[in-house]
C-alpha positions, 0 to 999 in steps of 0.5 A, spaced: 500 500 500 502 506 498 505 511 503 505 518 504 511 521 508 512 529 509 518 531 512 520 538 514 526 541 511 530 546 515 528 554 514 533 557 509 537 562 513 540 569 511 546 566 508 547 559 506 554 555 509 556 549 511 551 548 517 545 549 513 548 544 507 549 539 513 542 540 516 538 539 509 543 533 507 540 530 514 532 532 513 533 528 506 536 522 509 531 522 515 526 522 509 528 516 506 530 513 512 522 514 514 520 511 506 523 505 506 519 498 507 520 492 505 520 491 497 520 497 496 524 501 492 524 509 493 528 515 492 528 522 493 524 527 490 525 534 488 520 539 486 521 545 481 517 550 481 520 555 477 523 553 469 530 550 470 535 554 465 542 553 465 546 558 463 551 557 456 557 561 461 558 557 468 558 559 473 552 565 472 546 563 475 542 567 471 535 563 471 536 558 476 531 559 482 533 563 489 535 557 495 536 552 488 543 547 489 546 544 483 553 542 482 558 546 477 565 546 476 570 552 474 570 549 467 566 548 462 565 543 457 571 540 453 567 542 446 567 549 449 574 552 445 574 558 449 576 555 456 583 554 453 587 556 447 593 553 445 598 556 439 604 554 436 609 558 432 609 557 425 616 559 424 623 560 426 626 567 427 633 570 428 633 575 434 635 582 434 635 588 439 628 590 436 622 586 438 620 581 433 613 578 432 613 570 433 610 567 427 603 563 429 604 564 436 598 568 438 591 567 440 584 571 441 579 570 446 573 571 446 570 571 453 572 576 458 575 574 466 581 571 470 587 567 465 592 562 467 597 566 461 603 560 459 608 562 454 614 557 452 620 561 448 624 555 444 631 559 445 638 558 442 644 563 444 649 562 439 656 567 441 653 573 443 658 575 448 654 575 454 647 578 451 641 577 454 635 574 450 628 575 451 621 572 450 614 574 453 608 576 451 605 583 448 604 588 454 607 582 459 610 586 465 614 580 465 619 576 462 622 570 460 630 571 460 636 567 458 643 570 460 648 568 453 654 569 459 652 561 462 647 558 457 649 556 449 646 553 444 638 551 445 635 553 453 628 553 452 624 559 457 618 559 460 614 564 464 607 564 467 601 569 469 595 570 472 591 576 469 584 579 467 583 581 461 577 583 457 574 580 450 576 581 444 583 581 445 589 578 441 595 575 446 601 575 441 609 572 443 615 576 441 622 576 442 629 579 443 635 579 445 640 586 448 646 586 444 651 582 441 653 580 434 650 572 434 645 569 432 641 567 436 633 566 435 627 562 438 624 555 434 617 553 432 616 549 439 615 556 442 607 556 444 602 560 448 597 558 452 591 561 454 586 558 461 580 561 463 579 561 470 573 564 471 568 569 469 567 576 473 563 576 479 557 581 477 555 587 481 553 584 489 553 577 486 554 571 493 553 566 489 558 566 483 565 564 481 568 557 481 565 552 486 563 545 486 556 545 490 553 551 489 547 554 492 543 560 489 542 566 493 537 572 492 543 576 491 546 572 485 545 574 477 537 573 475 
């Protein structure tokens, strides 16, 4: 014969933390302690009163219900190209005191926020009599460096930056080197690497940016 059971959830509180999350994880398993019986098989139910949508871009809430749990992820899906790009050079250039462009080595994003930038400069120093030679990305504050003084011949050089930007915007790898009479050059193994983090958190929004279990709040993108 079939059952009735109510269960009573606790009251959401002003903001959302880990013993609210708690107090509703033990409401659900007090309710389907009281469901079970012999040789029936249940399960929890959940009712959603407003229309589920899912945003194109994790992690906004825009469209989801105020008090709403759902899982995300600071990534989105692999089919998403914008997430993480990667460029390779296209060809090889013989450095010189004036920054040069890197063949092939650029990339442009297209959604705006936080970025893991990664730059690899495939760098040979060939007698240059103590020169510098340089790699970096256009408007870096920062640079990949190789000191012709200890290092000959192929030292690749890498550098690293968390940075915000705004989309559209092109990233581009060049190269240079201080002086001396060589000919030292980077190679095609040089690369650039583009990872969105996450987006910016809209104005007064509690309830963005990247988590694993994420509970809506009034004060979240609508």
């Amino acid at each position: 014969m079939a059952r009735v059971v109510r269960q009573s959830l606790p009251q959401p509180p002003p903001v959302y933390d880990q013993t609210y999350i708690s107090r509703l994880t033990d409401a659900v398993n007090e309710y389907m302690f009281q469901a079970q019986a012999p040789a029936e098989v249940i399960a929890a139910r959940f009712i959603l009163v407003d229309p589920l949508h899912i945003p194109a871009d994790v992690p906004d809430t825009t469209g989801l219900p105020t008090g709403m749990m759902y899982l995300g992820s600071a990534f989105a899906a692999s089919a998403d190209t914008t997430v993480i790009q990667q460029a390779w050079a296209t060809a090889g250039i013989t450095l010189t005191t004036s920054s040069q462009l890197i063949p092939g080595g650029s990339v442009t994003i297209s959604r705006s926020g936080t970025y893991l930038l990664i730059g690899t400069y495939d760098l040979t120093a060939a007698n240059e009599q103590g020169a510098l030679l340089y790699g970096s990305i256009v408007g870096a504050m920062h640079n990949a460096i190789i000191d012709t003084t200890s290092k000959q011949g192929r030292t690749p050089a890498s550098q690293f930056g968390v940075v915000n930007l705004t989309a559209p915007q092109t990233l581009q790898l060049h190269a240079w080197k201080t002086g001396g009479t060589g000919n030292s050059s980077v190679g095609t193994e040089s690369s650039i690497i583009a990872l969105w983090i996450a987006g910016p958190p809209a104005a007064g929004a509690a309830g963005t940016g990247p988590g694993f279990l994420t509970v809506v709040g009034t004060g979240d993108k609508q």
